[in-house]
C-alpha positions in Angstrom: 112.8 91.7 80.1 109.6 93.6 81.3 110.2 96.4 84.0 108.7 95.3 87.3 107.8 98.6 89.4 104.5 100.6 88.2 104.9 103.4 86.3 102.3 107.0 85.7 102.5 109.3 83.2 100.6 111.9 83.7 100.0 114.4 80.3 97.9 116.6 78.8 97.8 118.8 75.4 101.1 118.9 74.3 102.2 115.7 71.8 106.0 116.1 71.2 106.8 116.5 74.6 104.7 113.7 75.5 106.1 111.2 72.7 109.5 111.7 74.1 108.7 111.1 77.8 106.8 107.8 76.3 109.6 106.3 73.8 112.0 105.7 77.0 108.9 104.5 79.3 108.3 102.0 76.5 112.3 101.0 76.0 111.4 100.5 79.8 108.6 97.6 79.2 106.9 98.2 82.0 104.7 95.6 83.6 102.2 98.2 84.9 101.4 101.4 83.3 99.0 104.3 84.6 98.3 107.1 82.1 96.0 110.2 83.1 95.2 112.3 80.5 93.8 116.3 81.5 90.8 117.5 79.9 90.9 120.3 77.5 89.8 123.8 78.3 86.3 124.9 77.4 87.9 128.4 76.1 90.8 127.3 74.4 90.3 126.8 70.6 92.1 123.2 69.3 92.8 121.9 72.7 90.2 119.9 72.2 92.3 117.8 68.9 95.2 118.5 70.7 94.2 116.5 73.8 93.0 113.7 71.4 96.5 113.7 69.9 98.1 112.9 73.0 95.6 110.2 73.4 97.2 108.2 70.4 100.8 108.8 71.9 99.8 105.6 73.7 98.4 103.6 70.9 101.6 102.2 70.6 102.2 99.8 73.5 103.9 96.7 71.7 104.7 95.0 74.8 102.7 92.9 77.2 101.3 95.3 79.9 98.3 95.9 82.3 97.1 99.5 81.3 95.0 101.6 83.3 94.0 105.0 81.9 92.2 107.7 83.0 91.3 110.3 80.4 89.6 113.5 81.9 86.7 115.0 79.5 86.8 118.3 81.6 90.4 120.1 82.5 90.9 119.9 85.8 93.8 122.0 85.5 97.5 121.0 87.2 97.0 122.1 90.6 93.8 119.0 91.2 95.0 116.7 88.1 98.4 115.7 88.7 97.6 114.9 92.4 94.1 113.2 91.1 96.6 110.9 89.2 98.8 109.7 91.9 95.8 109.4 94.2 93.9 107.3 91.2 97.3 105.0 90.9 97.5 104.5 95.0 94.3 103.1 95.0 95.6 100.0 93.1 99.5 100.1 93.8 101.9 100.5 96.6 104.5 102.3 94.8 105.4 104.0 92.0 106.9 106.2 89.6 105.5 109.7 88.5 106.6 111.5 85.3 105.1 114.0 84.1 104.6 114.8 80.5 107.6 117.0 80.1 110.5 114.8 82.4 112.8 113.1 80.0 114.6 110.1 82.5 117.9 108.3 81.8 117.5 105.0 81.8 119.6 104.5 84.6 116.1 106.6 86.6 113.7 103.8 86.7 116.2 101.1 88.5 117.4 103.5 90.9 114.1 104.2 91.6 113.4 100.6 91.6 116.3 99.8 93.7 115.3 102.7 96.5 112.0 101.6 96.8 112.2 98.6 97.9 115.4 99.5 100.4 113.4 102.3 101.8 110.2 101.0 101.9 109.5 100.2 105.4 111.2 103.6 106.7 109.1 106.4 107.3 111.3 109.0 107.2 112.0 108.5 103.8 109.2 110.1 101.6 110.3 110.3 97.7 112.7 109.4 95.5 113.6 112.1 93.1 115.6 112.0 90.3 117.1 115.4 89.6 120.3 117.3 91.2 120.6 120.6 89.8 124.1 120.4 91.0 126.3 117.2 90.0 129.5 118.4 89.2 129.4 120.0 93.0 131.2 117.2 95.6 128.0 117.1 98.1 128.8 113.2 98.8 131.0 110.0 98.7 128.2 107.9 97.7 125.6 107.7 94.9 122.6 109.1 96.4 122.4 111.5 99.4 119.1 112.7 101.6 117.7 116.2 101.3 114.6 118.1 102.3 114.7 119.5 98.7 113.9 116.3 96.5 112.6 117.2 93.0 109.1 116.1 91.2 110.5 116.2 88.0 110.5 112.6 87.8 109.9 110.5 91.1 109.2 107.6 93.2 107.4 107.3 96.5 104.9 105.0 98.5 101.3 105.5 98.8 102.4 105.2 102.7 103.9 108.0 102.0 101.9 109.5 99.5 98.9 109.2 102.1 100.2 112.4 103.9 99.4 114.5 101.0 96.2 116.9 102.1 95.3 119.2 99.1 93.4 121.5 101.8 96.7 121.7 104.4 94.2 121.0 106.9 96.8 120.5 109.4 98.9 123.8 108.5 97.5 126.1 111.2 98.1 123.7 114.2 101.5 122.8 112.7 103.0 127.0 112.8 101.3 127.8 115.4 103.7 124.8 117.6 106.8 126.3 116.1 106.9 123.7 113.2 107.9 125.5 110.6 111.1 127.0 113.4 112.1 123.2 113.7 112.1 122.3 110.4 113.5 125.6 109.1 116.1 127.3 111.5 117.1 129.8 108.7 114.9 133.3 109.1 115.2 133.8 105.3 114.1 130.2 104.6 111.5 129.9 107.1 109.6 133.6 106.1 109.7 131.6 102.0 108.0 129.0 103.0 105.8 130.7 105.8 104.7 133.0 102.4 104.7 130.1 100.5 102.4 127.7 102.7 99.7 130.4 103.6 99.0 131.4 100.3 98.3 128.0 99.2 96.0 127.0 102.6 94.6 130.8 102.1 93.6 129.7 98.4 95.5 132.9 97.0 97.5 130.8 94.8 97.4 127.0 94.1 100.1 125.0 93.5 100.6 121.2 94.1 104.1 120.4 94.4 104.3 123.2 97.1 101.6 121.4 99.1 104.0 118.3 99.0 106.7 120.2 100.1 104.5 121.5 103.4 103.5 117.4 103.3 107.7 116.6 103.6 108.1 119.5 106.2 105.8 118.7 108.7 106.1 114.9 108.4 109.9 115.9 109.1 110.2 113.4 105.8 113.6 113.5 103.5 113.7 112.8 100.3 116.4 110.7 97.9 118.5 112.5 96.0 121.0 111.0 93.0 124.8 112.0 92.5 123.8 112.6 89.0 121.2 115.0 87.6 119.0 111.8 86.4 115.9 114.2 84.3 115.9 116.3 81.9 112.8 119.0 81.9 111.9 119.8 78.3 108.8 121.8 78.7 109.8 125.1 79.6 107.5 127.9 76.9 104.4 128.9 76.4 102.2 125.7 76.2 104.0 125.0 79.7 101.2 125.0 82.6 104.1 126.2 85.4 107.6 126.6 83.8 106.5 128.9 81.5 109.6 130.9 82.0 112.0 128.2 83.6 115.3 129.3 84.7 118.2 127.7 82.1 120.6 127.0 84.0 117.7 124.7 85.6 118.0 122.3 82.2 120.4 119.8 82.2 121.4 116.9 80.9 120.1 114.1 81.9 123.0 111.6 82.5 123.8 107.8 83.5 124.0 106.6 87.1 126.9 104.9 87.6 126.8 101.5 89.0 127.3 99.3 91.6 125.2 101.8 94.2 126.7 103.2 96.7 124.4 103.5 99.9 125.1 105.9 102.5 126.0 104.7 105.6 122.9 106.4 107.8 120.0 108.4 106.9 120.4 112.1 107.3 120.1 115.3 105.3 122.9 116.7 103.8 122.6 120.3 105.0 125.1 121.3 102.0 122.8 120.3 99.3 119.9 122.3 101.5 121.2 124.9 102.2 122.3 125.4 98.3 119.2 124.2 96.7 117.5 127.0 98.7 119.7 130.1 97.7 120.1 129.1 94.1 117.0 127.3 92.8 114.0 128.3 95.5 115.3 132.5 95.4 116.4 132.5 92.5 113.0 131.6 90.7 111.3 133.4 92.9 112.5 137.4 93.2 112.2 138.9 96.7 109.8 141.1 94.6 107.9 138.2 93.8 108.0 137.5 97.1 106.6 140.5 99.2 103.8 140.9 96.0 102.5 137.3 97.0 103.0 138.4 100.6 100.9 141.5 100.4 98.6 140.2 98.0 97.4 137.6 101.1 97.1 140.8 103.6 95.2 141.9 100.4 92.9 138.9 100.4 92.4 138.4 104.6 91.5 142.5 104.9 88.6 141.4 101.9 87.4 138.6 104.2 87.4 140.7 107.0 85.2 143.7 105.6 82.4 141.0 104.0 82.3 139.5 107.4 
């Protein structure tokens, strides 16, 4: 029995990593399956083969399936290819899943995914489906699935409704602090000066980093995103051939674990402020060092005092 709701992969040099993220896809039989390949870097010696290696990861598709593929011949690097994909498979689709090259899924991830959406599909406020909790043995919620302004991209769902936010440039970021958005959505001081940090070095160009942008996309959208009882993703990519989790946190890799069934909806939609509130202190601060923090900080004062004096 074939799997019914598309599915991208999105990879780029590294084989093993890919191979495993592929052999559950494929125990998966997906009907419909996007892969986007990155280019290798001119100045990196056997990225090149290595790139071509991944390539015949996918060779192996024994089942019946419509594949689309888009292999990059120059690197685009993470920041532009990873939301070039998802922009390349919402201009065919109206939903899908999104796992990147190093996002291991139980198999329980893709009908849960499945399952949310299509019940959230015609609700705005709902803007992903993610499929990691980096806390499951803490009691957040009665049910199997709660909402939370912290959703995870390490394996995910949305809709290109939603997807159609997404504004690599943040046009819109100016307008939405200087209204008091980022107040609304973040009442905590602490919180709010993060993402404040965060958000203007990415629409100043200081430092680029996709998933941050969608973050800033969720926020001023006032969007939630699905989060599982169960941590549903395992990360395996954390080293040196990693593109961001170079140094990823341990206690940030866990098991990835089954989802126990019959689902158990929540009654309303509405963040659990718990799970916030949590996910803030002990993944968002603790990745990122108050030092880390006032040098990204100071580094845009840095950068708008340059722009000044050449103008």
């Amino acid at each position: 029995m074939s799997f019914k709701t598309p599915i991208l992969i999105a990879a780029f040099n590294r084989v093993e990593t890919t191979k495993r993220v592929f052999e559950v896809v494929r125990s998966m039989k997906p009907e419909k399956l996007f892969i986007a390949l990155d280019g290798p870097r001119d100045n990196k010696v056997g990225e090149k083969e290595k790139c071509e290696e991944v390539k015949k990861v996918f060779e192996n598709i024994d089942w019946k399936c419509d594949v689309k593929t888009l292999f990059r011949e120059r690197n685009m690097g993470c920041p532009k290819a990873i939301p070039g994909a998802i922009d390349w498979m919402f201009s065919q689709v109206d939903e899908g899943i999104i796992l990147e090259d190093d996002c291991v899924p139980n198999e329980t991830f893709f009908d849960f995914c499945e399952t949310m959406l299509e019940k959230y599909r015609n609700d705005n406020s709902v803007m992903m489906v993610g499929g990691t909790n980096f806390f499951p043995d803490k009691f957040f919620s009665t049910k199997s699935y709660f909402f939370s302004r912290y959703s995870f991209i390490w394996g995910w769902a949305t809709w290109k409704r939603a997807w159609a936010k997404y504004d690599i440039e943040m046009k819109s970021y100016p307008d939405f602090k200087e209204k008091g958005g980022m107040r609304k959505i973040l009442p905590n001081v602490f919180e709010r000066f993060f993402w404040k940090t965060s958000f203007d070095n990415k629409y100043r160009g200081y430092h680029d980093n996709w998933d941050a942008k969608w973050y800033y996309t969720l926020f001023s959208s006032n969007g939630l995103g699905i989060v599982p009882e169960v941590n549903l993703i395992t990360n395996i990519g954390s080293g040196p051939d990693a593109s961001v989790t170079v140094n990823l946190d341990n206690r940030l890799i866990l098991p990835a674990t089954s989802l126990p069934y019959p689902l158990r909806h929540p009654d309303k939609i509405t963040e659990n402020k718990n799970y916030s509130r949590k996910t803030f202190r002990r993944v968002f601060l603790t990745t990122a060092s108050p030092r880390n923090i006032f040098s990204n900080y100071f580094g845009l004062v840095k950068l708008k005092i340059k722009k000044c004096l050449k103008s």
